[in-house]
N, C-alpha and C positions, 0 to 999 in steps of 0.2 A: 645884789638883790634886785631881780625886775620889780615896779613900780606899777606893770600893767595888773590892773583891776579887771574881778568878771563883774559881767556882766547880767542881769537876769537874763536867762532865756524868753526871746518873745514868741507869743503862739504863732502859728503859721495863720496871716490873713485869711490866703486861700489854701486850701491843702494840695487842690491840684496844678498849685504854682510846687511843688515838692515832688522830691522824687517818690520818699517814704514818708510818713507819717503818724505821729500818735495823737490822738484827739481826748484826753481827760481818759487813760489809759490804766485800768486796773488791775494786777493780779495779785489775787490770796492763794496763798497755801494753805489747806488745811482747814478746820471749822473750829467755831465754839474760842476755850480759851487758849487753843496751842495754833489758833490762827497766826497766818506771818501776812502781812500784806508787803507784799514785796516791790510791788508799784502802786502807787497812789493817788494815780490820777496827774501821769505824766501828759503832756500835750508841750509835743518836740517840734517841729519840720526838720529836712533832712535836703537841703538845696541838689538838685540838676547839674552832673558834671562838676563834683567836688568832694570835697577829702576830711572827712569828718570823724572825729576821733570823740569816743565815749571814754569817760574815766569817772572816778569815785572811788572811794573808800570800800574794803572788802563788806558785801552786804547790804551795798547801796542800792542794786539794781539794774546795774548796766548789762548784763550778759541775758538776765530776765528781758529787760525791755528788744535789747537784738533779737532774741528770740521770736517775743511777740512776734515785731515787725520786722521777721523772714516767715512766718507762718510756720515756724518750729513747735511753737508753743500755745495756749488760747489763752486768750485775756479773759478774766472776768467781768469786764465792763470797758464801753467806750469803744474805741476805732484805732485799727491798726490800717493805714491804707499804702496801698503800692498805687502807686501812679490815684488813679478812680477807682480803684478795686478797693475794699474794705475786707479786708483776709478773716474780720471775727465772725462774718456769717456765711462761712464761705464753707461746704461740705469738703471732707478729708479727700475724697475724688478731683477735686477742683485745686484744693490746697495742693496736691503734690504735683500736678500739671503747672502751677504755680510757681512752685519752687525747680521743679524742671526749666521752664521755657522762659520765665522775667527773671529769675535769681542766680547769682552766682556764689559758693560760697567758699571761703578759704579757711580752715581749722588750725588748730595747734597741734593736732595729731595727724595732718597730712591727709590722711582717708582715702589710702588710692589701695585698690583692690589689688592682693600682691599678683595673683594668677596675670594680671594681663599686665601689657609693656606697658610704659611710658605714655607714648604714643594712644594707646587705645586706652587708657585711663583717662586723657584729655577730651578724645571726644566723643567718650562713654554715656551725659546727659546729653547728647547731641542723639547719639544712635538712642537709646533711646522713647527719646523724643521723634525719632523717624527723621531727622534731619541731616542735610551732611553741613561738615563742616566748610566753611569759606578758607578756601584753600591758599588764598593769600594772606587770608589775618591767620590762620596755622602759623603758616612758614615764618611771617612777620614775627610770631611771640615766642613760636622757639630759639629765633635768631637772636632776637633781643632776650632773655631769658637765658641765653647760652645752655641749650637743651640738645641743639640738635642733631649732632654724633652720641644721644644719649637715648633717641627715640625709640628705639627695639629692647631698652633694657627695664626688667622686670625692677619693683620699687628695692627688692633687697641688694640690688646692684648699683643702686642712688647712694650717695649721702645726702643725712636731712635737707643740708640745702637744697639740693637740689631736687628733693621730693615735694620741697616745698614752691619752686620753681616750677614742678607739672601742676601741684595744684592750683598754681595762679596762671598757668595757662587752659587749665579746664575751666576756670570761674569765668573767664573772660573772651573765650573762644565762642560760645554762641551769644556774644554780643549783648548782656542782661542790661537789665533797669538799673539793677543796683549791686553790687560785690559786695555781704557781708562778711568782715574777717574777723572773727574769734582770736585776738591774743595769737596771731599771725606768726610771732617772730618765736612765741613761748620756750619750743623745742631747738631754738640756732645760736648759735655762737654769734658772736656780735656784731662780725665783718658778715656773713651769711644775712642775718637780721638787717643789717643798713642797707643791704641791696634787694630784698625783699620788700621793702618798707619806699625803698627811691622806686621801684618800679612801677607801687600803688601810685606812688605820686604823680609818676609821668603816665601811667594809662590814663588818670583824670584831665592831666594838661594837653597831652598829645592827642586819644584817643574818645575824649570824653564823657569816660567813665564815671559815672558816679559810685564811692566807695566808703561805707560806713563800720567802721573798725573798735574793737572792746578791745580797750589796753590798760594796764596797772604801771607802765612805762612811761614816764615825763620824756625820754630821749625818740619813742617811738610817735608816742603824738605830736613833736616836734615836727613830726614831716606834713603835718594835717594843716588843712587850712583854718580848723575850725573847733572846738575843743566842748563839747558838752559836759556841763557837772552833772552827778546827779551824787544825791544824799539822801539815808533814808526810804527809797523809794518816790524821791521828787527830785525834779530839775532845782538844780542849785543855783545855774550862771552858767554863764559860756566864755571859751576868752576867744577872740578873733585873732587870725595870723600869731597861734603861738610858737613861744620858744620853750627849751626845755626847761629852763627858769621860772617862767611864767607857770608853767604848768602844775612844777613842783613846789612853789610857791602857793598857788590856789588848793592843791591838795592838801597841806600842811593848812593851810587855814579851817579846809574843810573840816578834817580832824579834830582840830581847837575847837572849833563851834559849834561841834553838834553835844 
């Protein structure tokens, strides 16, 4: 049984020491008395080239809170920020140029359009965007990602691995702020999932990536540097450099104590 204790989450001093940010961050569902306040006034930072794993109990908040701050979704109060930008007052025009050009994101359903290859599913928010892709960080991710005898073939020609493989080379091919991943590994088999999960780790160590990921997985946040609680709709704790013990450990507690 790990022995590591979380931690309160502390606020971010400055926000634009962060990649991403929530500042006293609220959202309700609903009005009157079938309201759900599903965040409640979270206030996270999200550290610059680092591996940050969300988790909580079902109904806690964490997929809400990624949300906000990817501009998927609007908060009803408070500050969602990318970098300086504040995405809550940010017009739907702005927002999806947003999410186009600073974000990259990775699903649990893959999301690649079946009509086009491999290849042009990658760097489909690139075109676009009107941009081309860097023809060296391409070749680099399909190489590593072991994609690239795979690049002309449409998604129903993939197995999930490896669809899941183009989507984390489209998240990270135009170079974003930040890769959010939705429960990344949800739809893979376990050896699929390990190498999915070692690749976010080493985009952030090799390449600098900053990568903020929602998982119900103690074995998947294991690769994180960083492990946010939340409960409730509030920051619970954090635990620093976790293990999969640790992890499962603080969830089991969380459970107990609410």
């Amino acid at each position: 049984m790990s022995t590591q204790t979380p931690t309160r989450a502390a606020a971010p001093s400055d926000a634009g020491l962060a990649a991403v940010a929530a500042v006293d961050l609220v959202k309700v569902y609903g009005s009157g008395d079938t309201a759900v306040r599903a965040l409640d006034g979270v206030t996270v930072g999200f550290a610059r080239a680092a591996f940050t794993a969300i988790m909580g109990p079902s109904g806690s908040g964490k997929s809400t809170l990624m949300h906000c701050l990817a501009g998927l979704d609007t908060a009803t109060s408070g500050k969602a920020l990318l970098g300086g930008t504040d995405l809550t007052v940010q017009s739907d025009k702005v927002l999806t140029k947003v999410r186009r050009e600073r974000i990259g994101f990775v699903f649990q359903s893959f999301n690649l359009l079946p009509q086009l290859t491999a290849a042009q599913n990658i760097t489909l928010p690139l075109d676009l965007a009107g941009r081309r892709a860097e023809r060296g960080l391409f070749a680099h991710l399909a190489d590593v990602l072991g994609i690239t005898a795979r690049l002309d073939h449409r998604p129903s020609e993939l197995s999930g691995g490896q669809q899941q493989r183009v989507a984390l080379a489209r998240a990270l091919v135009s170079r974003p702020e930040v890769v959010f991943a939705d429960e990344p590994t949800g739809n893979l088999d376990s050896r699929s999932g390990a190498e999915v999960l070692l690749f976010l780790r080493n985009s952030v160590r090799e390449l600098g990536q900053t990568v903020v990921m929602v998982t119900h997985d103690p074995a998947a946040a294991a690769y994180a540097d960083r492990v946010v609680l939340l409960a409730d709709g509030r920051v619970a704790g954090e635990l620093a450099h976790p293990d999969r013990a640790s992890v499962a450990e603080a969830l089991q507690d969380l459970g107990t104590n609410r």
